[in-house]
C-alpha positions as CSV (number, residue, x, y, z in Angstrom):
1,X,90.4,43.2,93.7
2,X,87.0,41.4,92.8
3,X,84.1,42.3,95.6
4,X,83.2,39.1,97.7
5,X,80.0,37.7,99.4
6,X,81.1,38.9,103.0
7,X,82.3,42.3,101.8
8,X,78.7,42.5,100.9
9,X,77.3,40.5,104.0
10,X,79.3,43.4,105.6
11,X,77.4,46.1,104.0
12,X,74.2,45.1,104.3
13,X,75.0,44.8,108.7
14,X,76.2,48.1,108.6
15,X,73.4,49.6,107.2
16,X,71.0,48.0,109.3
17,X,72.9,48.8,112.4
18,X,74.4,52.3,110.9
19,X,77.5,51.2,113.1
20,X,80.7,49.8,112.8
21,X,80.4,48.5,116.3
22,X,77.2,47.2,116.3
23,X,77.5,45.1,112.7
24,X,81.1,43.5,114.4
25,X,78.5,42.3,116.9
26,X,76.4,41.2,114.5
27,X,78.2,39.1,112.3
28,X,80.9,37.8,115.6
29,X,83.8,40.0,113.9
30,X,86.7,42.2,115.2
31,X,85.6,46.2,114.3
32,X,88.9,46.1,112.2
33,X,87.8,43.3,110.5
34,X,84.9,45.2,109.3
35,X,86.2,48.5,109.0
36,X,88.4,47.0,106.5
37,X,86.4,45.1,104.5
38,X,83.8,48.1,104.0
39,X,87.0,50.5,103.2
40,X,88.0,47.8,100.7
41,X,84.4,47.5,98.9
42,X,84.4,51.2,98.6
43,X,87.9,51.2,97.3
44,X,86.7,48.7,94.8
45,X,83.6,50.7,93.7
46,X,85.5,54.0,93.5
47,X,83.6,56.5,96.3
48,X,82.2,56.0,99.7
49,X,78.7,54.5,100.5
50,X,77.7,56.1,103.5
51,X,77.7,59.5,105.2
52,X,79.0,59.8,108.6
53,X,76.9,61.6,110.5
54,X,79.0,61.2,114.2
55,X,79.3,57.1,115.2
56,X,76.0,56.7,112.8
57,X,77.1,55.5,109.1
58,X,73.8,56.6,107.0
59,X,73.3,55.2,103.6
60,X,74.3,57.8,100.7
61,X,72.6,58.1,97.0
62,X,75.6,55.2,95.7
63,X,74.4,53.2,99.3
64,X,71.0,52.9,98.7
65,X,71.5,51.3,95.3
66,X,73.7,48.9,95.9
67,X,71.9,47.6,99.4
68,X,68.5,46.1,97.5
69,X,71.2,44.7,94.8
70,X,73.4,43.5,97.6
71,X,70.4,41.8,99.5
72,X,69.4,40.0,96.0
73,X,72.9,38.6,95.7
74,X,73.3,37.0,99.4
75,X,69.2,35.6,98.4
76,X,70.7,33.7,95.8
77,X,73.4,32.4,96.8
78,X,71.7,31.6,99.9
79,X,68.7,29.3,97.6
80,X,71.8,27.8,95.8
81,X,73.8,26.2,98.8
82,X,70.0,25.2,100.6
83,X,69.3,23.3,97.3
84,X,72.6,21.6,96.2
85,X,74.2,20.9,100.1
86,X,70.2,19.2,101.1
87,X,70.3,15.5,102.3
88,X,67.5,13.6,100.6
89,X,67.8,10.7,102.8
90,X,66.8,12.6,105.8
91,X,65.2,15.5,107.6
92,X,68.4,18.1,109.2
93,X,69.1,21.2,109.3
94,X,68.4,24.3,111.7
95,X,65.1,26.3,110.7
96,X,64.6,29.8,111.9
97,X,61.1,30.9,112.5
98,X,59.6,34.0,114.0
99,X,56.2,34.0,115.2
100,X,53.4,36.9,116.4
101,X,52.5,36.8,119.8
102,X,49.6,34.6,120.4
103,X,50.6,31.6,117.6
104,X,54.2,31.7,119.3
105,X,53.5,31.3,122.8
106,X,50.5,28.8,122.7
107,X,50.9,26.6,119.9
108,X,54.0,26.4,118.3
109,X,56.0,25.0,120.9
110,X,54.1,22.2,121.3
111,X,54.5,21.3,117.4
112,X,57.7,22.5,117.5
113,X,58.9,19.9,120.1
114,X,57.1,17.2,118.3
115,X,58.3,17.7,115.3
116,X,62.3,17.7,116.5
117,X,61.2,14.3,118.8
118,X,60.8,12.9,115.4
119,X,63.3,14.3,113.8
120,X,66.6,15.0,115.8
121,X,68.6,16.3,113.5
122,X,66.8,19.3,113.3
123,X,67.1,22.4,115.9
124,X,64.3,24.9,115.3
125,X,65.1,28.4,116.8
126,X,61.6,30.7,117.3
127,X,61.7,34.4,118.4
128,X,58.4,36.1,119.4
129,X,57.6,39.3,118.2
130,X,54.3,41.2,116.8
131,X,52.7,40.9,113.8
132,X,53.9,44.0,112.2
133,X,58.2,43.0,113.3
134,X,57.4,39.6,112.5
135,X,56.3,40.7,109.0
136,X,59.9,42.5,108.3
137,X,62.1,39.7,109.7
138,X,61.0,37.6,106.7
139,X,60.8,40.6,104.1
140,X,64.7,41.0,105.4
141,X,65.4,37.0,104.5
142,X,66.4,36.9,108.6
143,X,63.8,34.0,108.7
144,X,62.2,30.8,106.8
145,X,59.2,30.9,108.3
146,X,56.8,33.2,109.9
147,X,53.4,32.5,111.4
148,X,51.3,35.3,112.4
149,X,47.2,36.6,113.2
150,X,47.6,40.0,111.4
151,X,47.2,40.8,107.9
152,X,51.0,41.3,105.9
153,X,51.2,44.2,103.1
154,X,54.9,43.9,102.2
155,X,54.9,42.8,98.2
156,X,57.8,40.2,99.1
157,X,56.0,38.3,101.6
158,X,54.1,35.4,100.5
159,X,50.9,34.2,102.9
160,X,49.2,31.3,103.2
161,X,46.0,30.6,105.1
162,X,46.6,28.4,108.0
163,X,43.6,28.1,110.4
164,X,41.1,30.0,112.0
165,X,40.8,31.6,115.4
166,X,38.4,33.1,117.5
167,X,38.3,36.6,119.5
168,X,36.7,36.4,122.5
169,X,36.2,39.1,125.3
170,X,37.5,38.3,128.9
171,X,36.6,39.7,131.7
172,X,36.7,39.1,135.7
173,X,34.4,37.0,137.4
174,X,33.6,40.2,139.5
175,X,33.3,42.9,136.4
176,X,29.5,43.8,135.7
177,X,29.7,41.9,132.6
178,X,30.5,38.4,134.1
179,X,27.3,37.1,134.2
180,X,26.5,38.2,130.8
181,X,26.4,35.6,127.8
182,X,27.3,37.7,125.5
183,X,28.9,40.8,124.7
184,X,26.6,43.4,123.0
185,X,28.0,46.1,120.5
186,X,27.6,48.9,121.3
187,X,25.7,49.4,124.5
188,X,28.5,47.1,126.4
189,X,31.0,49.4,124.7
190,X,29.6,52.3,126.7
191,X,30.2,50.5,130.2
192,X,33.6,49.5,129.6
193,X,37.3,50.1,129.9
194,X,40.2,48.1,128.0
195,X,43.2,46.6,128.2
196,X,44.6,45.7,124.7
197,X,47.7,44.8,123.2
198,X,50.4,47.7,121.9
199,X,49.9,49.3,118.4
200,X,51.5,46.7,115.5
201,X,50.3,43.8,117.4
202,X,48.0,42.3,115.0
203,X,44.9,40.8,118.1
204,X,44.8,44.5,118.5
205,X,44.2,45.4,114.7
206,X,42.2,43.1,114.0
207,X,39.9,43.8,117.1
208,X,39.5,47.5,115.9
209,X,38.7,46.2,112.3
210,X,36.1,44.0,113.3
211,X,34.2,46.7,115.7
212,X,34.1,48.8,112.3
213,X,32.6,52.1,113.1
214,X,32.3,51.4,117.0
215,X,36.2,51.0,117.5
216,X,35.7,55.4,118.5
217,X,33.4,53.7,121.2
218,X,36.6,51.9,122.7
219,X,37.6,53.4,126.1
220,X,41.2,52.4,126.5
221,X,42.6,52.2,130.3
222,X,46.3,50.8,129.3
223,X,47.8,49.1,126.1
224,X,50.0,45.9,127.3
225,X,52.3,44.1,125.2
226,X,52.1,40.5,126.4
227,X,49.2,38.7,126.1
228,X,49.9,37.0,129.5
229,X,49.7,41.0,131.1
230,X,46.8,41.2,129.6
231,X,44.8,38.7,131.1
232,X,46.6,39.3,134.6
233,X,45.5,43.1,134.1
234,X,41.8,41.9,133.5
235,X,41.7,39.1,136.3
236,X,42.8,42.6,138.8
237,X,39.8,43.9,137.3
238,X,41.7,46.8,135.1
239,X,39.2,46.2,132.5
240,X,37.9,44.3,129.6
241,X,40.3,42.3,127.0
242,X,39.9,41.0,124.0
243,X,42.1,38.2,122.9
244,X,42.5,34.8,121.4
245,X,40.7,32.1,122.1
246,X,43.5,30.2,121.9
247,X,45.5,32.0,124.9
248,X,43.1,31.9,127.7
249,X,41.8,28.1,128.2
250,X,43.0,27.5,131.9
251,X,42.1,30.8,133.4
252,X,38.3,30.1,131.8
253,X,38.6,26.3,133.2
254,X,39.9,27.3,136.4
255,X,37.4,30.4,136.5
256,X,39.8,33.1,137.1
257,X,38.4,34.8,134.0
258,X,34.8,34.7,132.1
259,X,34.9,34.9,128.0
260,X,32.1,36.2,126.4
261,X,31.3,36.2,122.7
262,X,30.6,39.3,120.7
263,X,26.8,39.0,119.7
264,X,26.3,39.8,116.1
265,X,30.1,40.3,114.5
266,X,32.2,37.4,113.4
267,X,35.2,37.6,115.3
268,X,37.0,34.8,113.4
269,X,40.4,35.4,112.1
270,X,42.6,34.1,109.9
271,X,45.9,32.4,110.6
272,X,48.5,32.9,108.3
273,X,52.1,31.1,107.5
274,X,54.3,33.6,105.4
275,X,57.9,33.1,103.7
276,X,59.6,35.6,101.5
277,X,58.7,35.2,97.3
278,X,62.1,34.3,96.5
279,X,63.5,32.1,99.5
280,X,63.8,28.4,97.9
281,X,61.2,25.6,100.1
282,X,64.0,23.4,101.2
283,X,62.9,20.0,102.3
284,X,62.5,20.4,106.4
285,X,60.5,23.6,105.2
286,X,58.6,21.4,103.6
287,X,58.1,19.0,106.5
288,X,57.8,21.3,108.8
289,X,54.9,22.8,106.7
290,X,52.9,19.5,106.1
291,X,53.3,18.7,109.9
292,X,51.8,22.3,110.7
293,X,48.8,21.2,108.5
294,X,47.5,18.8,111.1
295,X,46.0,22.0,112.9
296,X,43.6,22.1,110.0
297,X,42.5,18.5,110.8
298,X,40.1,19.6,114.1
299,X,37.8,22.0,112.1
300,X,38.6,25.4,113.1
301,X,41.7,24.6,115.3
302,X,39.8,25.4,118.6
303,X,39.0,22.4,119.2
304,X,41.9,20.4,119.5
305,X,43.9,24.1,121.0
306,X,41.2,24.0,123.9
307,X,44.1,22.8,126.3
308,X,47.3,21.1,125.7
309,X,46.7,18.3,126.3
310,X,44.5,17.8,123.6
311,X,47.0,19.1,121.2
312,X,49.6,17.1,122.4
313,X,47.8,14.2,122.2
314,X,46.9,15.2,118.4
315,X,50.5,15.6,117.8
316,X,51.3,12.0,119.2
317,X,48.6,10.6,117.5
318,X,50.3,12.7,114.1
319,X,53.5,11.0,115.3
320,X,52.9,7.6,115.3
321,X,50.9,7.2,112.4
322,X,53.7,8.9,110.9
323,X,56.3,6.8,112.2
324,X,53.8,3.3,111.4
325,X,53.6,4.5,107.8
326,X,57.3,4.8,107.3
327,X,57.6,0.9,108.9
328,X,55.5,-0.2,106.2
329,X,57.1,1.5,103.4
């Protein structure tokens, strides 16, 4: 009996989940249904592929060589049916993106609901996780697209520079640093206690790189894993922050917090876009992409980020020329 796609599909959810249970949940089967279809790949190889260790199925030496292998296969056939089943005569289709922390609470969405206004046959689905997750959801093929702050190290994902972004340090309007201009390294390092995102996220690695040798200096009071904590922690006056530019415009308008930038250290960053090597650029990937690229039209992308309604009226203004230029062709 010849080994099919979903035997294999099958595999690769067990693996992941190292349950029976958990990949029927998975993939929206019976536990029969997959109990069975493992027990008939293994049949059809000639010797088990994992070693049952209780409930937990863990990879064996015969496992671990066919999952990469497996993983390849479902790749390609997965490029295959994107590039032959593709309209040409219109943008449709259902794009999964996963996005680190700061980029997927405070700018996609707004470019995200644009971009389906003007085209509704498209349904983008987002999940928000840190860098470092973010990172293996595309290595694993589980996504098109990821946009994240932190640097990416896995050899099959493939980034792109996007745009830059600013670190800034927040404080409250009553901390001793308030009426500061600036933040000085290291003397203010002395005086002060943080609140920083949890280890992976990449506002939080990219912080420490950028303090270099000071990052010892760092006096950590509590490590949060939402940037909206965060700045809630910081306006109770639980510490310092550092974070995004991008994340903390209406609590510096409305004066709930005070950002301060770090005198003599560049705390720019780089915004990247990443997609796995081998995962074929379908054509709403591509749209998507080249409607993403009007953040690089405002310079450093603070500028038109500094609220939302600047960016939404950039992404009207994007809109309508867009829609005008397709009138005239």
């Amino acid at each position: 009996m010849p080994i099919t796609l979903r035997q294999l599909e099958i595999f690769i959810a067990v693996a992941d989940t190292q349950q029976v249970t958990k990949a029927a949940k998975k993939l929206y089967l019976t536990q029969s249904a997959v109990s069975m279809a493992l027990g008939e790949l293994e049949n059809n190889l000639g010797g088990p592929l994992f070693d049952r260790h209780g409930r937990s199925l863990l990879l064996n030496d015969r496992g671990r060589y066919l999952l990469p292998l497996s993983k390849e296969i479902l790749y390609q056939v997965g490029n295959i049916e994107a590039m032959l089943t593709e309209k040409r005569d219109t943008v449709a289709g259902s794009l999964e993106i996963v996005a680190s922390s700061t980029i997927g609470n405070y700018v996609l969405p707004y470019l995200i609901g644009t971009f389906m206004r003007m085209h509704p046959a498209v349904h983008i689905n987002m999940l928000v996780l840190n860098t470092r997750y973010a990172e293996k959801r595309i290595a694993s093929g589980e996504m098109d697209l990821g946009f994240v702050e932190g640097q990416v190290s896995d050899e099959m994902v493939r980034a792109v520079p996007w745009f830059e972004d600013e670190l800034v340090v927040i404080v409250s309007p009553t901390h001793p640093l308030a009426n500061e201009k600036a933040f000085k390294v290291p003397d203010d390092l002395e005086r002060t206690t943080w609140v920083i995102r949890e280890e992976g996220s990449g506002t939080a690695a990219i912080f420490k790189k950028k303090l270099g040798r000071y990052a010892s200096h760092l006096k950590i009071k509590t490590k949060l894993g939402h940037t909206e904590a965060i700045k809630k922690a910081v306006e109770s006056g639980a510490g310092a922050g550092c974070l995004s530019s991008l994340t903390v415009c209406r609590e510096i308008e409305h004066g709930w917090l005070k950002s301060l930038p770090v005198e003599g250290i560049d705390m720019q960053r780089q915004l990247l876009i990443i997609h796995h090597r081998e995962k074929i650029t379908t054509r709403l990937m591509d749209e998507f992409l080249s409607f993403c690229e009007v953040m690089s039209e405002c310079g450093l992308g603070r500028a038109c980020l500094s609220s939302p309604w600047k960016l939404q009226a950039l992404l009207t203004e994007y809109s309508m020329e867009k829609e005008q230029n397709k009138t005239e062709v």
